[in-house]
VEXDREN-2710 file (C-alpha; in Angstrom, 1 decimal):
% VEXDREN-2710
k/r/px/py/pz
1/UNK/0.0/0.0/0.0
2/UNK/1.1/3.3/-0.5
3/UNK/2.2/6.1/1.9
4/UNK/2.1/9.9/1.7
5/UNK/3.8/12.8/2.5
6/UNK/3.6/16.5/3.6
7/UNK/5.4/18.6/1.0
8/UNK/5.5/22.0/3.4
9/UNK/6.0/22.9/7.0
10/UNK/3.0/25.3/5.5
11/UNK/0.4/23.3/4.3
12/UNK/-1.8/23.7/7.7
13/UNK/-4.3/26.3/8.3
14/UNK/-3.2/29.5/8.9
15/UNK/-5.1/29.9/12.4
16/UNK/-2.5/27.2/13.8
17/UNK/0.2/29.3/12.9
18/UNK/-1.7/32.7/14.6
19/UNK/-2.7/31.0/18.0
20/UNK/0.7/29.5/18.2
21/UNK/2.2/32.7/17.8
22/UNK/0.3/33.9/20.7
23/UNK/0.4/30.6/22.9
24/UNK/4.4/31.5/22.8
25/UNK/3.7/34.5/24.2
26/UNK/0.9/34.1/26.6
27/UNK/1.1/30.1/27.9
28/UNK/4.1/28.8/27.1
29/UNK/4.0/26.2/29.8
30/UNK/0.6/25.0/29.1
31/UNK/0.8/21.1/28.0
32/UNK/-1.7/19.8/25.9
33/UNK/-3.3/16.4/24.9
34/UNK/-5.5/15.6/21.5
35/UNK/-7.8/13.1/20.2
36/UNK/-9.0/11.8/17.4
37/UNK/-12.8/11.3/16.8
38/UNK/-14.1/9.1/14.2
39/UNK/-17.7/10.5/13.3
40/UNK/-18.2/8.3/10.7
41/UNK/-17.6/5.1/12.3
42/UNK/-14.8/4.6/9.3
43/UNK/-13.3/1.2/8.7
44/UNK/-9.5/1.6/8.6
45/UNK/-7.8/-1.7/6.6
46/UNK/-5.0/-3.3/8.2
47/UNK/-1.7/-1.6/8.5
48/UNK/-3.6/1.4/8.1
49/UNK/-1.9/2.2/11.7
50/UNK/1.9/1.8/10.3
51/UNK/1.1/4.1/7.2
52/UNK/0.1/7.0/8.9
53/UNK/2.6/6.2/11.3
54/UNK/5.2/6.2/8.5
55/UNK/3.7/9.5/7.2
56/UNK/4.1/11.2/10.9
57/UNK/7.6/10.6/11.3
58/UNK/8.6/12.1/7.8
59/UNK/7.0/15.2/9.2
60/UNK/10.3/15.5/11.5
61/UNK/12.5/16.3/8.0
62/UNK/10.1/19.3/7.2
63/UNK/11.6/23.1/7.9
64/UNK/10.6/26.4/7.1
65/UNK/12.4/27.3/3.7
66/UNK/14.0/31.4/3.4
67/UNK/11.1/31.9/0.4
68/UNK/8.4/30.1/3.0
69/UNK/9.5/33.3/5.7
70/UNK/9.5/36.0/3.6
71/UNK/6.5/35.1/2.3
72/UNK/5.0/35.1/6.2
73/UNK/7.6/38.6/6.4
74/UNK/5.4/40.1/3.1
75/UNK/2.1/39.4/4.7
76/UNK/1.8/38.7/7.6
77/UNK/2.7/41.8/9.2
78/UNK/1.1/41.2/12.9
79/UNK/3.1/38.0/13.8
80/UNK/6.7/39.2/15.4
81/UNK/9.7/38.7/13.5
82/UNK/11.1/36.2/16.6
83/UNK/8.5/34.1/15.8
84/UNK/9.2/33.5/12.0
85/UNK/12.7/32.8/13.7
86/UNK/10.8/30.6/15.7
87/UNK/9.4/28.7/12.9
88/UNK/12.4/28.5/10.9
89/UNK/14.3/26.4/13.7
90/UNK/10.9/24.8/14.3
91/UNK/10.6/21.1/13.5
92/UNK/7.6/18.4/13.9
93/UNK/8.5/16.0/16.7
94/UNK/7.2/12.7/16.0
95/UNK/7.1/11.1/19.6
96/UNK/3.9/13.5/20.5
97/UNK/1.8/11.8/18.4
98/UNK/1.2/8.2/19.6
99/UNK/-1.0/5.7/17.2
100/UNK/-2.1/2.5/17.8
101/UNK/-5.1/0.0/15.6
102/UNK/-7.1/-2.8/16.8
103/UNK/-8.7/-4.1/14.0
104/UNK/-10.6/-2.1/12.2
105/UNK/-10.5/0.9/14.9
106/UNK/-7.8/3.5/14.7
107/UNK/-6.3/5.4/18.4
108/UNK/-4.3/8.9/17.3
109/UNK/-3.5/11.0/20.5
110/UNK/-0.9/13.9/20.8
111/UNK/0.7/15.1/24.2
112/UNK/3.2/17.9/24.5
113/UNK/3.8/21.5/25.3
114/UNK/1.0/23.5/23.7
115/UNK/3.4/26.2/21.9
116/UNK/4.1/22.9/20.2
117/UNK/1.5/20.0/19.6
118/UNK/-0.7/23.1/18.2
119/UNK/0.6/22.8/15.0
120/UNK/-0.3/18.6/14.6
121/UNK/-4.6/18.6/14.5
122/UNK/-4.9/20.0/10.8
123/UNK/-2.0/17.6/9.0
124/UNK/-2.9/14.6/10.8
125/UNK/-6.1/14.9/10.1
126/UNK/-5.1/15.6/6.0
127/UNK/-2.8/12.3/6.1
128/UNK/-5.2/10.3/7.7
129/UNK/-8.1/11.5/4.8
130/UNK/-5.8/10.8/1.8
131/UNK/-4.2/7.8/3.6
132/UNK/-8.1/6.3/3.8
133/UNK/-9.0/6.9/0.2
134/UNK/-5.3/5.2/-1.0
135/UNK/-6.1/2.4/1.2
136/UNK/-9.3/1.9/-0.5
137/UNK/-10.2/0.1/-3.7
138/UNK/-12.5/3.1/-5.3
139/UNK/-11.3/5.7/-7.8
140/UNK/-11.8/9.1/-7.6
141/UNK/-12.7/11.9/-10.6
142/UNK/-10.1/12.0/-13.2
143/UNK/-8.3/15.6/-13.2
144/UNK/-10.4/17.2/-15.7
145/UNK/-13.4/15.8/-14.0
146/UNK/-13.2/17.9/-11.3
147/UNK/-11.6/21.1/-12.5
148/UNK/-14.8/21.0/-13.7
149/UNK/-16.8/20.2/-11.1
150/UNK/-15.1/23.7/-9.2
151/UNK/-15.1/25.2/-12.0
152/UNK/-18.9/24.9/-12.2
153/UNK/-19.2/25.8/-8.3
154/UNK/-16.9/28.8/-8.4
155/UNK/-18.7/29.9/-11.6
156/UNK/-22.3/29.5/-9.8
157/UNK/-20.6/31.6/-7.0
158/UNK/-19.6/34.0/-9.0
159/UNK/-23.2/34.6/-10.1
160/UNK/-24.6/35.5/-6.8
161/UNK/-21.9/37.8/-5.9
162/UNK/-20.6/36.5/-2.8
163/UNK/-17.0/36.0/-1.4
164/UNK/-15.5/32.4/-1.2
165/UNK/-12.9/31.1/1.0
166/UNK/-11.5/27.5/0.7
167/UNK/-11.2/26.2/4.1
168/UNK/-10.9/22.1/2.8
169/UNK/-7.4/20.7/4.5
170/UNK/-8.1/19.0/7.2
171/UNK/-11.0/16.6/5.1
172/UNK/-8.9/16.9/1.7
173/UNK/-9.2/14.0/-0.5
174/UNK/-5.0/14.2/-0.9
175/UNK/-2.6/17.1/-1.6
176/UNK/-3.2/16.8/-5.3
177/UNK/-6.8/17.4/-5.6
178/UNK/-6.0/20.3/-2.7
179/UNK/-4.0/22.1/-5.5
180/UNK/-6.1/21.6/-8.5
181/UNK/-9.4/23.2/-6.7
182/UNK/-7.1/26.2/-5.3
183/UNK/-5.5/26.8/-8.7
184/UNK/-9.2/26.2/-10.6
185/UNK/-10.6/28.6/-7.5
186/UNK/-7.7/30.8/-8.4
187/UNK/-8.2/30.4/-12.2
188/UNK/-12.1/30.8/-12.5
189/UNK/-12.9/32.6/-9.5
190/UNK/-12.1/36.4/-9.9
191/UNK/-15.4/37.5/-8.6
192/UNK/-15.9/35.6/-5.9
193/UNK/-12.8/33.4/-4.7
194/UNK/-10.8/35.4/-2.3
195/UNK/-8.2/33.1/-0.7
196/UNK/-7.7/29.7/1.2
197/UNK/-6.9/28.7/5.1
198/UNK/-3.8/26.8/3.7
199/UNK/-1.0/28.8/4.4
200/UNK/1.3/26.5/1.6
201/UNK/-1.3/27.0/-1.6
202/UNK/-1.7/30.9/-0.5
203/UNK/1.5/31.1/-0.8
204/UNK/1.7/29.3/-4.7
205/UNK/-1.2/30.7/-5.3
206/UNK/0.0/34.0/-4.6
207/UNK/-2.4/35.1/-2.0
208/UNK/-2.8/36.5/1.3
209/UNK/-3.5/33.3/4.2
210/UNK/-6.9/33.6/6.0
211/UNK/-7.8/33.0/9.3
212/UNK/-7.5/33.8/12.8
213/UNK/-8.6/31.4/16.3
214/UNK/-10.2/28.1/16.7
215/UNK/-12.3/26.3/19.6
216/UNK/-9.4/25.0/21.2
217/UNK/-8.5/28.4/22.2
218/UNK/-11.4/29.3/24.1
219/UNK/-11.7/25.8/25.6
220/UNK/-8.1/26.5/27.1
221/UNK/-9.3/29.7/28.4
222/UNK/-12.0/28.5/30.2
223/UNK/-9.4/25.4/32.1
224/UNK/-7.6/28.6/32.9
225/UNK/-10.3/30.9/34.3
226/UNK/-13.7/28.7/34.1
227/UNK/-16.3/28.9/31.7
228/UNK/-17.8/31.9/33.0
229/UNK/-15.0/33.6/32.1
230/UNK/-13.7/31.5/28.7
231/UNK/-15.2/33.6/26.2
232/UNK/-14.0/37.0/27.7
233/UNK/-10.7/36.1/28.8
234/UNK/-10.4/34.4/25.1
235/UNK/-11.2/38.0/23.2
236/UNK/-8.9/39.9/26.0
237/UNK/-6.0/37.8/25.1
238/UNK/-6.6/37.6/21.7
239/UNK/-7.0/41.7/21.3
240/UNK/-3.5/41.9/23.6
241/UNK/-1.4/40.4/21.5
242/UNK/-3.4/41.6/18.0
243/UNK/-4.1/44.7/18.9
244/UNK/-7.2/44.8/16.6
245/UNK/-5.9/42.7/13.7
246/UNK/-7.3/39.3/13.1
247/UNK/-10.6/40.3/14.1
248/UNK/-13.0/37.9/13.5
249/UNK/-14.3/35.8/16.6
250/UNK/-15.6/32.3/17.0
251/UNK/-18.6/32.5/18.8
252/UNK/-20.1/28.5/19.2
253/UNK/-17.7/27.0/22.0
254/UNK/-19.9/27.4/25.0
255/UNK/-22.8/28.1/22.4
256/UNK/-23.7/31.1/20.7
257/UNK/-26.4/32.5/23.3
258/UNK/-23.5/32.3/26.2
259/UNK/-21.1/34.3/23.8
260/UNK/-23.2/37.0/23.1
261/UNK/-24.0/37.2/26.9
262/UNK/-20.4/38.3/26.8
263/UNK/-19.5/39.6/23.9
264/UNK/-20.1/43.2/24.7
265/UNK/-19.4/46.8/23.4
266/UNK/-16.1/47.4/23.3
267/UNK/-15.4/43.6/21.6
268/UNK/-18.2/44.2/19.4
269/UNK/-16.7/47.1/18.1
270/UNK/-13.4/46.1/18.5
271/UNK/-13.7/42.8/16.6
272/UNK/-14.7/42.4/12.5
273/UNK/-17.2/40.4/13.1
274/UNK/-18.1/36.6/14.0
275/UNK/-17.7/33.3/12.3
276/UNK/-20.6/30.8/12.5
277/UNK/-19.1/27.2/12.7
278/UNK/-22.9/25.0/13.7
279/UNK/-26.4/25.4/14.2
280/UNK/-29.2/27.0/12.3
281/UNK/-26.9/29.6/9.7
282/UNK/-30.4/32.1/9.4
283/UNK/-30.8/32.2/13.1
284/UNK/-27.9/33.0/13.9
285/UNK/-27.9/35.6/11.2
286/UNK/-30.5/37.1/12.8
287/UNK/-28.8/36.7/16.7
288/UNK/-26.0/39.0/15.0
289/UNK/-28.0/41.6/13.4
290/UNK/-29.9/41.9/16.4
291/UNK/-26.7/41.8/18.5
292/UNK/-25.6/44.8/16.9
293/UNK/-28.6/46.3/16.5
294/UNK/-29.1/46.3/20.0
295/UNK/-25.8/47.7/20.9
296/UNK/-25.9/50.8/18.7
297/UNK/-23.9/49.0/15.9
298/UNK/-25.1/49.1/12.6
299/UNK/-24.5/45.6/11.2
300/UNK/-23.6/46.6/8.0
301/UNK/-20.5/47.6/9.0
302/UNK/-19.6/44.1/10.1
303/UNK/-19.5/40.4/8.6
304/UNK/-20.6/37.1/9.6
305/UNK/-17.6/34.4/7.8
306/UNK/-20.2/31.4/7.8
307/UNK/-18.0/27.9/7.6
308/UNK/-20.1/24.9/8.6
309/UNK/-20.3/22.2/5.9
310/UNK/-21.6/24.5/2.9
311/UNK/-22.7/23.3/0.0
312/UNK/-24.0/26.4/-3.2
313/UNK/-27.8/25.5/-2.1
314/UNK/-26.7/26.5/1.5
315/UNK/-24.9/29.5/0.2
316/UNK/-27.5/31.1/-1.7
317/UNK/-29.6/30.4/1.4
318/UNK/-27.5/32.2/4.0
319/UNK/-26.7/35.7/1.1
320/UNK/-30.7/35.6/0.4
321/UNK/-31.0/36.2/3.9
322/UNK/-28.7/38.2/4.5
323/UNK/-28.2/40.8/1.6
324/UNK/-28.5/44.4/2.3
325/UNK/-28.5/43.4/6.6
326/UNK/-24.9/42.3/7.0
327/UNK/-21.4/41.7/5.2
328/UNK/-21.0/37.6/4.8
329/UNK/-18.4/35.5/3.5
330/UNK/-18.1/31.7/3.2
331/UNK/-15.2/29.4/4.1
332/UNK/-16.5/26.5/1.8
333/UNK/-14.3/23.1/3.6
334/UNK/-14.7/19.5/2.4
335/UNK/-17.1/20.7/-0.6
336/UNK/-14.3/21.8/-2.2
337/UNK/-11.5/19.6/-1.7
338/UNK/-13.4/16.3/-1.0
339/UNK/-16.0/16.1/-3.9
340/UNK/-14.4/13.7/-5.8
341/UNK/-16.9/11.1/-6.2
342/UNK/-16.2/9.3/-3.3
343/UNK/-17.7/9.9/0.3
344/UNK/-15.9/12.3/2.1
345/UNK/-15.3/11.2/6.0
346/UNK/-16.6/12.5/9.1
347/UNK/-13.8/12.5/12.2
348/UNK/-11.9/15.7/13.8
349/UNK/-9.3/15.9/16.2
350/UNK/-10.4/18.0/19.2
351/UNK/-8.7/19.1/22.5
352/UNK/-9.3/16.8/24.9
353/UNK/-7.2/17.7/28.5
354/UNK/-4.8/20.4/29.7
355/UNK/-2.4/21.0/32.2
356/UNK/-1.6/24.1/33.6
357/UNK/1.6/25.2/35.7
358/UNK/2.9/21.1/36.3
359/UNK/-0.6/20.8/37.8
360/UNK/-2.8/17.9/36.9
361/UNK/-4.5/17.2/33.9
362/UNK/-7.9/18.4/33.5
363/UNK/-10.1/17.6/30.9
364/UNK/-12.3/20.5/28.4
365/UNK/-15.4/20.3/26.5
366/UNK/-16.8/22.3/23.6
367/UNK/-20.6/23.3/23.3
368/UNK/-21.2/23.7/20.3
369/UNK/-24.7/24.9/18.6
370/UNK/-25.4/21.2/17.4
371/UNK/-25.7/18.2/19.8
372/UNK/-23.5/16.2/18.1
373/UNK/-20.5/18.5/17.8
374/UNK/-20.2/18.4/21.3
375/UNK/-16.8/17.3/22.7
376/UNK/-15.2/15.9/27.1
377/UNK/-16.5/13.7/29.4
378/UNK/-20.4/13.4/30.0
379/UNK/-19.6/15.0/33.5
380/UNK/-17.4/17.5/32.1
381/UNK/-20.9/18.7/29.3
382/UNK/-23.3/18.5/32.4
383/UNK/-20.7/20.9/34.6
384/UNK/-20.0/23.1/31.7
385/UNK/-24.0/23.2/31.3
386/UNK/-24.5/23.7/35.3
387/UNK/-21.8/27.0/35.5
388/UNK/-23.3/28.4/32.0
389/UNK/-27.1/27.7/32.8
390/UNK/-27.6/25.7/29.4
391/UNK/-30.6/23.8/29.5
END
């Protein structure tokens, strides 16, 4: 069977690279652990475990190259210089991630110093994917097959007006169809295609990286400080070490009704606007509108970044709605780089335990807007629940 490998230190999402900057800065004794989740009840053949394995510890080889840093030096203005140093001397250490596969069932766990282990979730997650379709016995789309398939999306896109972001690594179907849908975006998508997550194909492609935190960073925030306090603590940090940059927040960690509880003038001015990552896209449309509404903000001076599993039919859904009431753009994942006329899978790799100051480990949850995105312990959910007064 064959393997695969990563081809950049870069090819990650760019909001790895941004809250490791400020991890270094803020937490850099925090220690972390990871878990994968296999949504999809995926079988995994056998010696799937030693492929992926094999794939991990080539990742120790990779380095930031000179043209990969002054690329970040060009545009990435906020991060310090010390950290591209940083990165440059940075390297992928192989004996944090631990897998192991009993039968069909695979085990992938990380465990290291945050400022570290931040950087695994998104390629492990890509190498696992491509691994699991060239395990399989099914061919995908030939080449020209699905430039035109994003061809046609981007072009459909285009139509309504509406700005596209390709947020698709961590479910890709492998590298290459990752590069042919970025340079077909890139190609055919002049009105509407305005850059990807991956910091590696913005930079062939030319383009400016997008992105800015994830849940994990709140769910640390509230181990640190408690749940009360996750969401605000999470912003205050965020806003000390970006000064205003970077501003768009993630608002579905402890759910979207405790954020806004908390998110309140001066971070509702402060920040760009909100990303919606689950639940009900029109309602919470209309949470934000009224949101700013309500604090004397008119919402068409901000933008919503929608990103949870969008598809054009969903698209033209959320800009019906919310044309001429808010800015909106749409980071369009697995749709992209996963139609290939196979399934695409269903797993993550979440956060699962911290420790902070050599204390013990303590475990985190997420709350997310949908049931089944939730992630801890059942008695970690019903405490989370209890302090926030979710029903």
């Amino acid at each position: 069977m064959e393997t695969t490998y990563l081809k950049s230190i870069l090819d990650n999402d760019f909001y790895k690279f941004t809250m490791q900057h400020a991890v270094i800065k803020l937490f850099p004794k925090a220690q972390v652990r990871y878990g994968f989740i296999n949504r999809g009840n995926h079988f995994f053949p056998p010696g799937f475990g030693d492929l992926l394995r094999k794939s991990v510890d080539a990742m120790a080889d990779l380095r930031l190259t000179k043209e990969e840093k002054q690329y970040l030096w060009q545009h990435c203005s906020y991060l310090d210089p010390t950290y591209f140093d940083f990165l440059q001397g940075y390297n992928f250490d192989p004996s944090e991630v631990q897998i192991t596969q009993t039968g069909s069932e695979l085990k992938v766990t990380v465990e290291g110093y945050w400022y570290r282990t931040i950087l695994w979730e998104v390629p492990l997650m890509g190498l696992i994917s491509e691994l699991f379709y060239k395990t399989g016995q099914s061919i995908r789309l030939d080449d020209e097959a699905l430039k035109r398939v994003t061809k046609d999306k981007i072009d459909n896109y285009n139509k309504i007006g509406v700005s596209i972001l390709e947020f698709g690594t961590r479910r890709r179907h492998s590298y290459e169809v990752h590069a042919l849908v970025n340079e077909t975006l890139r190609k055919f998508g002049s009105n509407s295609f305005i850059g990807t997550s991956n910091v590696h194909f913005a930079m062939t492609n030319n383009m400016r990286p997008l992105g800015t935190h994830a849940h994990e960073w709140f769910m640390f925030h509230a181990a640190q400080y408690g749940f009360k306090m996750a969401n605000m603590m999470g912003l205050g940090h965020w806003t000390q070490v970006y000064d205003g940059d970077l501003g768009i927040a993630l608002t579905d960690t402890y759910t979207t009704a405790v954020f806004f509880e908390q998110f309140d003038k001066k971070y509702s001015k402060l920040f760009d606007g909100v990303r919606h990552d689950s639940g009900d896209p029109i309602e919470f449309a209309e949470k934000v509108i009224s949101h700013y509404t309500q604090m004397g903000i008119d919402p068409k001076s901000k933008v919503i970044v929608f990103s949870d599993s969008l598809n054009y039919e969903k698209v033209k859904r959320i800009a019906d709605f919310c044309k001429d009431k808010i800015k909106m753009s749409f980071g369009v994942g697995t749709n992209f780089t996963n139609d290939a006329g196979l399934p695409s899978m269903n797993m993550v790799i979440k956060l699962t335990e911290v420790k902070l100051n050599n204390d013990q480990w303590q475990g985190v949850v997420k709350l997310s807007d949908e049931k089944n995105k939730n992630t801890g312990t059942p008695e970690m959910i019903a405490l989370a629940k209890e302090v926030l007064g979710i029903k």
